[in-house]
Structures are given as C-alpha cells and as structure tokens.
RODREN-268380 format. One record per residue: residue in three letters; x, y, z of N, C-alpha, C in turn. Coordinates in steps of 0.2 Angstrom, whole numbers, padded with zeros to 4 digits, always signed. Atoms other than C-alpha are relative to their C-alpha. Last residue first. Example, Ala and Ser with C-alpha at 12.3 -4.5 7.8 and 13.67 -1.06 7.14 Angstrom:
# RODREN-268380
SER-0004-0006-0001+0068-0005+0036-0004+0005+0003/ALA+0004-0006+0000+0062-0022+0039+0004+0006+0000/
This chain:
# RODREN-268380
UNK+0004+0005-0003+0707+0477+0548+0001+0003+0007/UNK-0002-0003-0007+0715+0490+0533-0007-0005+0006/UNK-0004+0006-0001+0714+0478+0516+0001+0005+0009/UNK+0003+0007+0001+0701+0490+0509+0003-0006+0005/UNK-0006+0003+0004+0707+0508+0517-0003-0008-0001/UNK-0007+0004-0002+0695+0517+0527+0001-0008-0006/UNK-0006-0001-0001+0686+0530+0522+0007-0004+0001/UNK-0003+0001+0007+0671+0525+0518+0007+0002-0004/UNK-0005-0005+0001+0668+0521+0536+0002+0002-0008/UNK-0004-0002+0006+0653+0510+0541+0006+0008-0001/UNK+0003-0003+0007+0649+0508+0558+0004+0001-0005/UNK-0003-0006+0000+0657+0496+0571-0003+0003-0006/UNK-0005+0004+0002+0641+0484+0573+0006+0007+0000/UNK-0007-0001-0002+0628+0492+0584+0006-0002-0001/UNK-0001+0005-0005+0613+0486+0577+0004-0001+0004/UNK+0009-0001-0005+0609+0500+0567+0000-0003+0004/UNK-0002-0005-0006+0626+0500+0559-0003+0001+0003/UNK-0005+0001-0003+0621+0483+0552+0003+0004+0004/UNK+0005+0002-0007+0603+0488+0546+0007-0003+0005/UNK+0000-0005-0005+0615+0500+0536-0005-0006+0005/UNK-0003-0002-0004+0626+0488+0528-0005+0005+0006/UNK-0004+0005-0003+0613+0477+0522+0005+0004+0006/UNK+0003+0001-0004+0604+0492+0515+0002-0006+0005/UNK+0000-0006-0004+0619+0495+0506-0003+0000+0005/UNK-0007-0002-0005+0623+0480+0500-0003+0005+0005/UNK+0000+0004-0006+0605+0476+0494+0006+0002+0005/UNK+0007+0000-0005+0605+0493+0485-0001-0005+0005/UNK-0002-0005-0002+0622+0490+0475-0003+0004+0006/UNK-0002+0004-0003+0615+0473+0470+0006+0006+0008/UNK+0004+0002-0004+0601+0481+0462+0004-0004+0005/UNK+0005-0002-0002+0610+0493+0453-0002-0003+0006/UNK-0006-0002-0008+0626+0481+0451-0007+0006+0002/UNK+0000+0004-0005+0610+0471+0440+0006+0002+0005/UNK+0006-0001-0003+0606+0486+0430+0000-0005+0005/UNK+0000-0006-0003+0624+0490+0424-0007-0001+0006/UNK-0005+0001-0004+0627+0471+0417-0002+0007+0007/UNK+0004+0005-0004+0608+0474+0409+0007-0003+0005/UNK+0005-0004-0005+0615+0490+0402-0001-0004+0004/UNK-0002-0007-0003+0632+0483+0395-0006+0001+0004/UNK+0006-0001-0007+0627+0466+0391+0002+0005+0003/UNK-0005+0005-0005+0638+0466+0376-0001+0000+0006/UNK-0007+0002+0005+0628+0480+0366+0002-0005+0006/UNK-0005-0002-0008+0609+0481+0374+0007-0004-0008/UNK-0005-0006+0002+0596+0485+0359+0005+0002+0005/UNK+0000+0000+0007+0587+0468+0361+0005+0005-0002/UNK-0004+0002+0001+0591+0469+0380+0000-0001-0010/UNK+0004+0003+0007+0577+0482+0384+0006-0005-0004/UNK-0004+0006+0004+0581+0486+0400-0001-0003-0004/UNK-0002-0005+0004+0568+0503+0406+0008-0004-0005/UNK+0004+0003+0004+0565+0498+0424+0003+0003-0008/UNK-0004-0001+0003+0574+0494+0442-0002-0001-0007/UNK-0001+0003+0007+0562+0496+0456+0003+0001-0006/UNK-0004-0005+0005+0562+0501+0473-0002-0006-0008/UNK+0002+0003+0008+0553+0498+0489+0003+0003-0004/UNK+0006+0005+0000+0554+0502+0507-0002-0003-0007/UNK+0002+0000+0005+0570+0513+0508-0007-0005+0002/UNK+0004+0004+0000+0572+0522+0524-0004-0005-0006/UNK+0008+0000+0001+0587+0531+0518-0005-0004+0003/UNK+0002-0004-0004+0607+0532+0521-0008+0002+0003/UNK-0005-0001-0007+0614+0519+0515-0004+0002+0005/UNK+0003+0007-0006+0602+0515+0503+0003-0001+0006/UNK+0009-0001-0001+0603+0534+0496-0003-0008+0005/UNK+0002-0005-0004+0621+0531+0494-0006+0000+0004/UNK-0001+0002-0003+0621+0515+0485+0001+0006+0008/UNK+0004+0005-0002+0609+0521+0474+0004-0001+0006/UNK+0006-0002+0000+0620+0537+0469-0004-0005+0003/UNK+0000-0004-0007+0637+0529+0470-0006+0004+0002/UNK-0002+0006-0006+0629+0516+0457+0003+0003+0005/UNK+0007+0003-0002+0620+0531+0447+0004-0005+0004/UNK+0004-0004-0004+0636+0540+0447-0004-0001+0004/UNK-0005-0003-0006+0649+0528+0441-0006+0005+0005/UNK+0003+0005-0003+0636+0521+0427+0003+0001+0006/UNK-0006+0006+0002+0639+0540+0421-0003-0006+0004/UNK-0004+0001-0006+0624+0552+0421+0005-0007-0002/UNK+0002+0000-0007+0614+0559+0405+0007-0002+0008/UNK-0001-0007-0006+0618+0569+0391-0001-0001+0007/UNK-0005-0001-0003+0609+0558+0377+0003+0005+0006/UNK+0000-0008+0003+0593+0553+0378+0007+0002+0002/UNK-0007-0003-0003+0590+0534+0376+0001+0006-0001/UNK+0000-0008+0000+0571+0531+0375+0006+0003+0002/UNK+0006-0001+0005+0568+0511+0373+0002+0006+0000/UNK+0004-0003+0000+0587+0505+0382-0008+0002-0005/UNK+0003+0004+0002+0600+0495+0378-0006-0001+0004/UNK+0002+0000+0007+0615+0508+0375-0007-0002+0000/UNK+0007+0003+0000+0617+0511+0396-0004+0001-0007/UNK+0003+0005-0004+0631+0518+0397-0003-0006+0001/UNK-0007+0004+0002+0636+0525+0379+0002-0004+0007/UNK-0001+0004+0003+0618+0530+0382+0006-0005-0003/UNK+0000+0000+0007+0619+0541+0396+0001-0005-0005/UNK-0008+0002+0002+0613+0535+0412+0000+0004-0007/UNK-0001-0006-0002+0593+0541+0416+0010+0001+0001/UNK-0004-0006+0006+0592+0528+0403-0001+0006+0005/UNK-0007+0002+0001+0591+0513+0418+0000+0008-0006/UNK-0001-0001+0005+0575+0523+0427+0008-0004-0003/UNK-0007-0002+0005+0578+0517+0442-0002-0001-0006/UNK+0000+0002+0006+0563+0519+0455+0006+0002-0004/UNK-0003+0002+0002+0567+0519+0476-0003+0000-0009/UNK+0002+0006+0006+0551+0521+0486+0006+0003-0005/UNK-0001-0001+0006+0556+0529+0503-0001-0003-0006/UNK-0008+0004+0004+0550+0527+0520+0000+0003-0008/UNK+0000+0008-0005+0537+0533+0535+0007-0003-0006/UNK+0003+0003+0001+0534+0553+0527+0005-0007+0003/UNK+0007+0001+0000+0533+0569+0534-0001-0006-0003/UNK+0003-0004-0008+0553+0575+0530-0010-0002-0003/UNK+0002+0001-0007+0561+0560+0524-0003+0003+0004/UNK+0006+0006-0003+0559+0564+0506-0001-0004+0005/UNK+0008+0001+0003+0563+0582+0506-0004-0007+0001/UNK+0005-0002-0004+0579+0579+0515-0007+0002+0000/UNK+0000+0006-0006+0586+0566+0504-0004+0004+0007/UNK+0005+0006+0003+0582+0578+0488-0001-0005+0009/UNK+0007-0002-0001+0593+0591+0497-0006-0006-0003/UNK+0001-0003-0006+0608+0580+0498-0009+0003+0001/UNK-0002+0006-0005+0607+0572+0484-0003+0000+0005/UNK+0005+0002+0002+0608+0589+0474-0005-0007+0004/UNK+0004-0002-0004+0624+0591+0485-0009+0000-0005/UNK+0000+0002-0007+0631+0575+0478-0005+0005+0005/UNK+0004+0003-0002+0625+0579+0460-0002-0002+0008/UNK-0001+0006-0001+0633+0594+0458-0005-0005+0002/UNK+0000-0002-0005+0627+0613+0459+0006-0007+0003/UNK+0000-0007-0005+0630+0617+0441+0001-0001+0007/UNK-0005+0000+0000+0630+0599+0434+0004+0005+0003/UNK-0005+0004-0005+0615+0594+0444+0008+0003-0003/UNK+0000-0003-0005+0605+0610+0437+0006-0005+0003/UNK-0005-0007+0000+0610+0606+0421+0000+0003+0007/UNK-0006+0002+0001+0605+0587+0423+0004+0006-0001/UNK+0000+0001+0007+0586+0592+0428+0007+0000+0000/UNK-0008-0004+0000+0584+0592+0446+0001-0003-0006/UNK-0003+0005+0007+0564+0588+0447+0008+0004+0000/UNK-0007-0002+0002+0554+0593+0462+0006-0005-0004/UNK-0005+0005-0001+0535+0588+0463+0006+0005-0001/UNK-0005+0000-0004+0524+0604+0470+0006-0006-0001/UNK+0002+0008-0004+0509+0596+0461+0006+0003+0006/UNK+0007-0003-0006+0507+0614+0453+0000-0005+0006/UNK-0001-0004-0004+0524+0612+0447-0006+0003+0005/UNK-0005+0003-0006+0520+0596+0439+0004+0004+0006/UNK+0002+0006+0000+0508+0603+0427+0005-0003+0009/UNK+0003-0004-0006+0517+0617+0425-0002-0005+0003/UNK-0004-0004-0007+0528+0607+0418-0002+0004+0005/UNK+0000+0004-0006+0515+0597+0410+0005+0001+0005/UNK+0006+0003-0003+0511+0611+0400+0000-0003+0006/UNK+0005-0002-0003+0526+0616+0394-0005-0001+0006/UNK+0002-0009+0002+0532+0601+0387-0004+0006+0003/UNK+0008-0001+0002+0539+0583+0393-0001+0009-0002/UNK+0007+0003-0001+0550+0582+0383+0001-0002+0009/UNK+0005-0004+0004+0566+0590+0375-0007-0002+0002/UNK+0004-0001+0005+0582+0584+0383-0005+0004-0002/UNK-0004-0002+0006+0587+0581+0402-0007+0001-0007/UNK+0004-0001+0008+0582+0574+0417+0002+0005-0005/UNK-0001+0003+0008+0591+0566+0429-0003+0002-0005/UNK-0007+0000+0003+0585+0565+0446+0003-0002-0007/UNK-0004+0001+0005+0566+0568+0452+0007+0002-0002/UNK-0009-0003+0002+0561+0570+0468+0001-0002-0005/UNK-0001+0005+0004+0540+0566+0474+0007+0003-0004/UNK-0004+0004-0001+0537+0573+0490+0002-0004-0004/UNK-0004-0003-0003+0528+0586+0487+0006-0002+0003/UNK-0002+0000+0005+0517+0575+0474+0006+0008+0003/UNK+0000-0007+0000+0513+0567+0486+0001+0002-0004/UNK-0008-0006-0003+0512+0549+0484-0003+0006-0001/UNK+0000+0006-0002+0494+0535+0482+0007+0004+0004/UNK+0002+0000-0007+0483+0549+0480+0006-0005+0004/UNK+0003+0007-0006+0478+0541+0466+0002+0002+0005/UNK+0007-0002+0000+0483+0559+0456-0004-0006+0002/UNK+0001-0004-0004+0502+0556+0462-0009+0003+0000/UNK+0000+0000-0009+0503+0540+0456-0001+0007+0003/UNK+0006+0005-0003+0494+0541+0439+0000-0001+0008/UNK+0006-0004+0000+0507+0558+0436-0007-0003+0002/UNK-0001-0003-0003+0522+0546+0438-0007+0005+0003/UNK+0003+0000-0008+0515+0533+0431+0002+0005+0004/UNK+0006-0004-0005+0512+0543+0415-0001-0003+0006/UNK+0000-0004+0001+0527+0539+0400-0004+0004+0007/UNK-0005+0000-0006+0527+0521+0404+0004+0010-0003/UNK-0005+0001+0004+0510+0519+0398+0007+0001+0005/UNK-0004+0005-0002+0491+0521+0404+0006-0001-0001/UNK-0004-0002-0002+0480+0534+0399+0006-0004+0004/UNK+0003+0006-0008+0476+0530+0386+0002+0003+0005/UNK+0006+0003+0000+0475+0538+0367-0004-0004+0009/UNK-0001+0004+0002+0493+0539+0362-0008-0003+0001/UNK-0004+0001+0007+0496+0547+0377-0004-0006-0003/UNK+0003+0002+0003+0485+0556+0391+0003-0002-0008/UNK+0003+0002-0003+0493+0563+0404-0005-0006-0005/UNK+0005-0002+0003+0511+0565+0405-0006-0003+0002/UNK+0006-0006-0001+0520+0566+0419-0005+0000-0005/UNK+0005+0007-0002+0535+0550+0417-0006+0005+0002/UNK+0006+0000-0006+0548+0565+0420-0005-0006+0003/UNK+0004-0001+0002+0562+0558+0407-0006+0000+0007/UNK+0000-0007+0004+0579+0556+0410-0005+0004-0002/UNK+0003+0001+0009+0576+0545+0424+0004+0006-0003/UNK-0005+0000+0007+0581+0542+0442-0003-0002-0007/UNK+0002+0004+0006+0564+0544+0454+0008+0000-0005/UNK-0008-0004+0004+0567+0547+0472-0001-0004-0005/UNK-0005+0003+0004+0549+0544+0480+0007+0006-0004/UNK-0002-0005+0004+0540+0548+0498+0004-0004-0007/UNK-0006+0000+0003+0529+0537+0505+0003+0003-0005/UNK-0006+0002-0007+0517+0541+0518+0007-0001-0003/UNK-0001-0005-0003+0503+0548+0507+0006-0001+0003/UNK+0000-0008+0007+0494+0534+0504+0003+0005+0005/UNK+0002-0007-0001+0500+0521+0520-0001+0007-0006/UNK-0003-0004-0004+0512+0507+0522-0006+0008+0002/UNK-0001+0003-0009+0500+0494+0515+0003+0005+0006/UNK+0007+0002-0003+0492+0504+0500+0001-0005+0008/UNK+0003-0004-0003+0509+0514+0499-0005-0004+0002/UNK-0004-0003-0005+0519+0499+0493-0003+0005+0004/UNK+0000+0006-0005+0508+0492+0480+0002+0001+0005/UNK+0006-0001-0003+0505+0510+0474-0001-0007+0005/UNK+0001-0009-0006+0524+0514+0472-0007-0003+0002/UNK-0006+0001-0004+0525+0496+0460-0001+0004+0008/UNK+0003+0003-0007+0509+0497+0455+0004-0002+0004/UNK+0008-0001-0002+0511+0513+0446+0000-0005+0004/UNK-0002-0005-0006+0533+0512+0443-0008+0000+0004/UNK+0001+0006-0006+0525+0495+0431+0003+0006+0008/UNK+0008+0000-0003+0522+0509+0418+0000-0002+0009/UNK+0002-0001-0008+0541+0511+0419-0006+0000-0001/UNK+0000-0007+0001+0545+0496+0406-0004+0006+0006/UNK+0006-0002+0000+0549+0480+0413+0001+0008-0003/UNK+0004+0000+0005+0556+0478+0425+0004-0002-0007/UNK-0005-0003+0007+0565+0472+0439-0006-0001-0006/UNK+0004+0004+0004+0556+0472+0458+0003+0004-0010/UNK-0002-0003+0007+0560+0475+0471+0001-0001-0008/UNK-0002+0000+0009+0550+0474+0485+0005+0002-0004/UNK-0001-0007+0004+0556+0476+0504+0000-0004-0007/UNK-0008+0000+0004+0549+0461+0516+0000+0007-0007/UNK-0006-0004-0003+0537+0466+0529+0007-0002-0004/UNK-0004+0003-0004+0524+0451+0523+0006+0004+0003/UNK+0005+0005-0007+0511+0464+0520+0004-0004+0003/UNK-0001-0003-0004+0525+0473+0507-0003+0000+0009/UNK-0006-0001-0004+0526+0457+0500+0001+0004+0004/UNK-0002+0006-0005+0508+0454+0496+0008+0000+0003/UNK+0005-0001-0009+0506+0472+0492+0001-0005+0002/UNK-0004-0006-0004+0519+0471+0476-0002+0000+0008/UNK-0008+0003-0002+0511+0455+0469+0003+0003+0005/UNK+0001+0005-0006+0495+0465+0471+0006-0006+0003/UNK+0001-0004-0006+0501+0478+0461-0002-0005+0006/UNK-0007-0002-0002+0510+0467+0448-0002+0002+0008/UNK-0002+0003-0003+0491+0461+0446+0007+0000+0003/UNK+0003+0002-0005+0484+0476+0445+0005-0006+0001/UNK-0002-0004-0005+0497+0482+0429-0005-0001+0009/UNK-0008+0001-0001+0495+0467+0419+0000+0004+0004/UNK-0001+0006-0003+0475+0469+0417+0006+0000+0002/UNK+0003+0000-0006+0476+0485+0413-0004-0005+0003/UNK-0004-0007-0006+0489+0486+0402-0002-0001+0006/UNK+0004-0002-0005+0482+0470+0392+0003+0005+0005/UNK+0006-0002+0003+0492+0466+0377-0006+0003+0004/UNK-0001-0006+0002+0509+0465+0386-0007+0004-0005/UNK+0000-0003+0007+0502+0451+0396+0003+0007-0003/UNK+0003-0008+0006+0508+0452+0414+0002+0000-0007/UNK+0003-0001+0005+0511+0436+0423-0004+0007-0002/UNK+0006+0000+0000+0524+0440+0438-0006+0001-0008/UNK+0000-0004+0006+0541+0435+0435-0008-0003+0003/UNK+0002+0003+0007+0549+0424+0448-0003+0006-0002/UNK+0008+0001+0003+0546+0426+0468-0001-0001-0008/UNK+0003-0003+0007+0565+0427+0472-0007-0001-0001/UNK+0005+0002+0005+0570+0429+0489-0001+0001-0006/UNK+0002-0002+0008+0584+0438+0499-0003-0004-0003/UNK+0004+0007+0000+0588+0434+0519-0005+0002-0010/UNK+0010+0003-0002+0597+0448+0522+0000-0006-0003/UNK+0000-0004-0005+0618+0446+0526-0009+0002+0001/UNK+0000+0003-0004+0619+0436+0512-0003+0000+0005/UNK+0004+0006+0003+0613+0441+0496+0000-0004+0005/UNK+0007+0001+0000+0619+0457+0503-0006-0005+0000/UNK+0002+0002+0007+0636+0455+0507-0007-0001-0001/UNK+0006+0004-0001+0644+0467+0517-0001-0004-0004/UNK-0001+0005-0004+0660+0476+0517-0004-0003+0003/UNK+0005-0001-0006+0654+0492+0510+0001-0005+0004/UNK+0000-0007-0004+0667+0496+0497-0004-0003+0006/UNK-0007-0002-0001+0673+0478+0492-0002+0007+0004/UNK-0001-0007+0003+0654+0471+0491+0008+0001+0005/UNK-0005-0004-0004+0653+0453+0495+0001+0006-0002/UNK-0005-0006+0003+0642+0444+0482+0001+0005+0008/UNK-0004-0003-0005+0632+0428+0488+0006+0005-0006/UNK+0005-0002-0007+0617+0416+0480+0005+0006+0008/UNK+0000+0004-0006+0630+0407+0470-0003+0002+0005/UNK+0008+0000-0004+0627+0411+0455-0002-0003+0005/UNK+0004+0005+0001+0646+0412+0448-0006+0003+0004/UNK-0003+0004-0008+0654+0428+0444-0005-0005+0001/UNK-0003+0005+0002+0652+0435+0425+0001-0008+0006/UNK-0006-0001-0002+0637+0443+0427+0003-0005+0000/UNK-0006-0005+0003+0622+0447+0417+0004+0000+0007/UNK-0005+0004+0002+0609+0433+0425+0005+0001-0001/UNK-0001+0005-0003+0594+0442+0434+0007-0003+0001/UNK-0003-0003-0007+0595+0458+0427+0004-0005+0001/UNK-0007-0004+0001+0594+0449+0409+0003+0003+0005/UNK-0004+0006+0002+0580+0438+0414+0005+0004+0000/UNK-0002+0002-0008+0570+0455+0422+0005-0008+0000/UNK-0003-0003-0005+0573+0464+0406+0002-0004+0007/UNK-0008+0007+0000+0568+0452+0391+0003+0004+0008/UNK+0004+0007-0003+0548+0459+0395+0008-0002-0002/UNK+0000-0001-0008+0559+0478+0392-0004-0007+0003/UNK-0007+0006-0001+0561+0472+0372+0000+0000+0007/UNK+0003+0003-0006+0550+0488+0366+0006-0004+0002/UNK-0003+0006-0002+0557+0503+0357-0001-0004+0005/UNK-0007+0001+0005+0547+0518+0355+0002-0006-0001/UNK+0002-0003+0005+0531+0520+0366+0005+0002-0006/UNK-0004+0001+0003+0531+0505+0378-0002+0005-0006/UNK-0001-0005+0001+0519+0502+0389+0004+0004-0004/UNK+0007-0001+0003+0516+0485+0385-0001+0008+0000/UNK-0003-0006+0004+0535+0482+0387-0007+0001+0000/UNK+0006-0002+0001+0532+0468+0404+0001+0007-0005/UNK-0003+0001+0007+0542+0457+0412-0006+0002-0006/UNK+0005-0004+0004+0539+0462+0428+0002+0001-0006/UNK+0000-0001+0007+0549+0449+0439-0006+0004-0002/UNK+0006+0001+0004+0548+0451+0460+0003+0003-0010/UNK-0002-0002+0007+0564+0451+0472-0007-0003-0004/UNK+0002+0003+0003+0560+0449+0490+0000+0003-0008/UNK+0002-0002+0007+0569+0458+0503-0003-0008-0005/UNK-0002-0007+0000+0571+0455+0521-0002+0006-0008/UNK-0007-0002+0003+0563+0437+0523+0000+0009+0000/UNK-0006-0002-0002+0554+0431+0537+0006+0003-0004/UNK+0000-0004-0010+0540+0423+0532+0006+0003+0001/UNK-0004-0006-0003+0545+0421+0513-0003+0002+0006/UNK-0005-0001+0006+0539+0403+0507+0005+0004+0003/UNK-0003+0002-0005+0526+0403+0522+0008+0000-0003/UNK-0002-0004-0002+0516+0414+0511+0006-0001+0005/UNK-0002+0003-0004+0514+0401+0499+0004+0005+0005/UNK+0006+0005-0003+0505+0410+0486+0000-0005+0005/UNK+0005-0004-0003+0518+0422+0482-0006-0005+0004/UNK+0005+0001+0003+0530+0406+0480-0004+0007+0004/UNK+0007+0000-0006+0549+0409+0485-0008-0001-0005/UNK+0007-0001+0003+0566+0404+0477-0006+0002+0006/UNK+0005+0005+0000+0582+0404+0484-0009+0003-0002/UNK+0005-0002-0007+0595+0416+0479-0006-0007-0001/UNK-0002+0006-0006+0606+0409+0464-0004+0001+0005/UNK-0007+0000+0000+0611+0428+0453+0000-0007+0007/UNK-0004-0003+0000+0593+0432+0454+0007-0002+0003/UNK-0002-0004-0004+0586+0418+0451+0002+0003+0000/UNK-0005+0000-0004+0581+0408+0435-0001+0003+0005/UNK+0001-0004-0006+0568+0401+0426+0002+0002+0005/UNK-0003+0003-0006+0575+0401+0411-0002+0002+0004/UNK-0009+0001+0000+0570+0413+0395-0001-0008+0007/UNK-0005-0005+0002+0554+0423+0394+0007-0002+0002/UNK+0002-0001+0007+0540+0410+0397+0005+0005-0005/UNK-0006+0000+0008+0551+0400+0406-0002+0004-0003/UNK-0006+0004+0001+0539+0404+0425+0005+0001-0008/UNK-0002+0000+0006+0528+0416+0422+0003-0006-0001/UNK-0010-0001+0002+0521+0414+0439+0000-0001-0006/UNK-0008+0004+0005+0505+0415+0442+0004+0002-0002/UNK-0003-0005+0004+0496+0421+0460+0005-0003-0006/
C-alpha cells in the first residue's frame, strides 16, 4: 500500500508517535489506534490546500514531539496510555477521485481488521466515504452509527457534474448501505445550503441534523445528549467526523467553505472530548484544513487538540473500564 511519504512536506508523525507500515501488518499488531494521512483537496469546490492538511495537523504545536501529552482535564495521556501509530499519508492523487478514494478505503479496512481505531487527518470531506465505509465493511453495514460536525450537511447529489466530492459523502454513505441514515446525527449547521430538495431528501433517509439555531435555543450540551442516544441505540460503535468549519471562522479561518455563525474552538473540544468519553467510538476523521488560508496556525493548532482530545478521552475511558478510580470532572487539578 503506498505511502506518500515527503511528497507534502516532512515525513513526520503525529506529534513523534512511532511509525507503522500498512503492508507490514506486524508493524501494528496490537496497537489501539492508528493514525492514517489523506492528503487529499480533489473534492474541493471552493478553496483547495486540504492535501497541506494532514502535515499541518501532525506538527502545529508548540510542545516538543515527543510522542506524549498528558491531558490536565482528564488526567491521561493518550499518546501514551494507547499504543498510537502512524501509517503516513496514503497516496491519493487529487486528479483522480475515484481512484484516490478506494484506496483510502482499503487503508481504513486494513486497520479496522487489525482492531485498531482509524483516524485519519484530511483532506477535504470527500475522504468521510471511505473513511465510514472502510469501517463499516469490517464492523458491519449498517452497524455503525455517525456524529458528523459541520456547517454543511455533505447531502448533495450530483455536483458540478460527479458525483463524488466533499459536498456528497454523506448522501454516498448512506445510499451504499454502508450507514443508516437513522442513525446518521449531524451538529452544526448553519447558513444557506443545502436546498429544499435535499432536505427533504435527507428527511426521507430519517438522518437528524441540529442546525446552530436549534443548538442555541436548546443548548449544545442537551443536543449532545439526545444525538448520543440515537447513535448507540441498534448499532455496535460510532464513527466520529470533524468537519474543522463546523467552528466559526474567527476559529478556524483556514478553511475551504467558512460559514460564519458557527461553534467556538471551546465547544468543539468539549464536544469531541465528551462523545469520546462516553461513546463506543470505532473511527473518526478530522477534515476541511486548508493551511494556505490558515492565519498563524490557528485552525491546524485547533485540529490537532481535536485529535488529541479524542485519544485522551478514549484513553481515559478504556481506563474506567478497567476499574481504575473513574473519572471525575469535578475534582480539582492538583487535588490527589
């Protein structure tokens, strides 16, 4: 399976983690999570730069690369505490869609087969198709429920001529069968698109979408709430996508489709880290980081505590699983 290696920057790690080779399965026997590159703007229907993304997650922070971050709230360290892998950047032309998006998805299955949790830094969200679909094809079509953060549904069906983009995995995975589409949660949406149509459209499928007026009226947290119990009921785990502009733009500037009026970087990271608390996550992807139009690594800073926010979490939870004293969010940093 090839790796991209330098072709986008340094061939780095996430923030030092050890490397793995998809094609040396022996690499990641035993690991907890494996981190996968998808560097890849080919969907792309405004502003590209999303193939700088999975380098940017990678390396935006100031603290050294030492393959360990200790989370203050949660009192974990995720980098540690699982066994975390990098895989590299899987080769996906931006000139070929439908080439580049298979082999993402096969990427995605062969780690899901090794029972470790993909996830994987985009990339623009086309890549949410073989991401969710590489996941389901081992766990089971149908089986896995998704919580989508965006500003933007991702339902259409036919843009621009294809139907492939990062406007349509949404509506691709739920007509493969691969998700429900009564199990599919979206948070965050806002603006002037999608229209009519694919509203119905998506009310037919049964998906449920909390558009930003409904979260401000009820709140995000009980929002949350119900979404968490839609996607555990009848299905085995959770598939994770993060939209990074489902933030508002003075958030997260450095973006392809920023809409203003979204969510604070405070929300979305109590939001992730929540959900990985409490959820059976199985896959997640972080997409929609176009550093060309990022101000002073603000989004691609943003999109790597995303992802670091998620390991923690899950870190802590397979720890109160195991009978450690459980988490308290209550108690006091320095209190022992």
């Amino acid at each position: 399976m090839t790796r991209y290696g330098s072709q986008y920057g340094p061939d780095i790690t996430f923030l030092g983690v050890d490397r793995c080779d998809l094609d040396d399965e022996g690499t990641y026997a035993g690991a907890d999570v494996v981190i996968v590159g998808a560097p890849f703007d080919g969907g792309t229907s405004h502003r590209p730069g999303t193939r700088f993304g999975p380098q940017a997650i990678r390396m935006t922070d100031y603290l050294p690369h030492d393959g360990s971050r200790p989370s203050l709230a949660l009192r974990t360290d995720g980098l540690q505490d699982l066994r975390v892998l990098d895989a590299g950047d899987v080769e996906m032309y931006s000139g070929d869609i439908e080439v580049a998006l298979p082999a993402l998805e096969a990427a995605v299955e062969r780690v899901t087969r090794a029972g470790a949790i993909p996830v994987v830094l985009g990339g623009d969200h086309s890549i949410a198709f073989p991401d969710a679909k590489g996941v389901a094809n081992v766990l089971g079509h149908g089986r896995v429920s998704m919580i989508h953060f965006d500003a933007h549904a991702d339902t259409g069906d036919i843009e621009f001529g294809s139907l492939w983009g990062h406007g349509q995995p949404m509506r691709r995975l739920i007509e493969s069968g691969a998700l429900r589409g009564d199990r599919f949660l979206q948070v965050g949406l806002r603006g002037y698109w999608p229209p009519p149509d694919t509203l119905d459209w998506m009310a037919g499928v049964a998906m449920r979408s909390y558009e930003m007026t409904e979260i401000g009226r009820r709140g995000l947290a009980e929002c949350l709430t119900e979404a968490s119990a839609i996607a555990t009921d009848d299905c085995d785990g959770v598939f994770l996508s993060v939209d990074i502009d489902v933030c508002d733009p003075g958030h997260a500037p450095g973006t392809g489709t920023p809409e203003p009026g979204g969510l604070t970087a405070r929300e979305l990271l109590d939001s992730v880290r929540r959900l990985c608390l409490e959820l059976p996550i199985v896959g997640m992807d972080v997409v929609e980081v176009s550093p060309p139009y990022d101000h002073a690594d603000i989004t691609a800073a943003l999109a790597n505590r995303v992802v670091l926010e998620a390991l923690s979490a899950i870190a802590r939870r397979r720890r109160d699983a195991s009978g450690s004293a459980a988490y308290d969010p209550d108690q006091p940093l320095l209190e022992r």
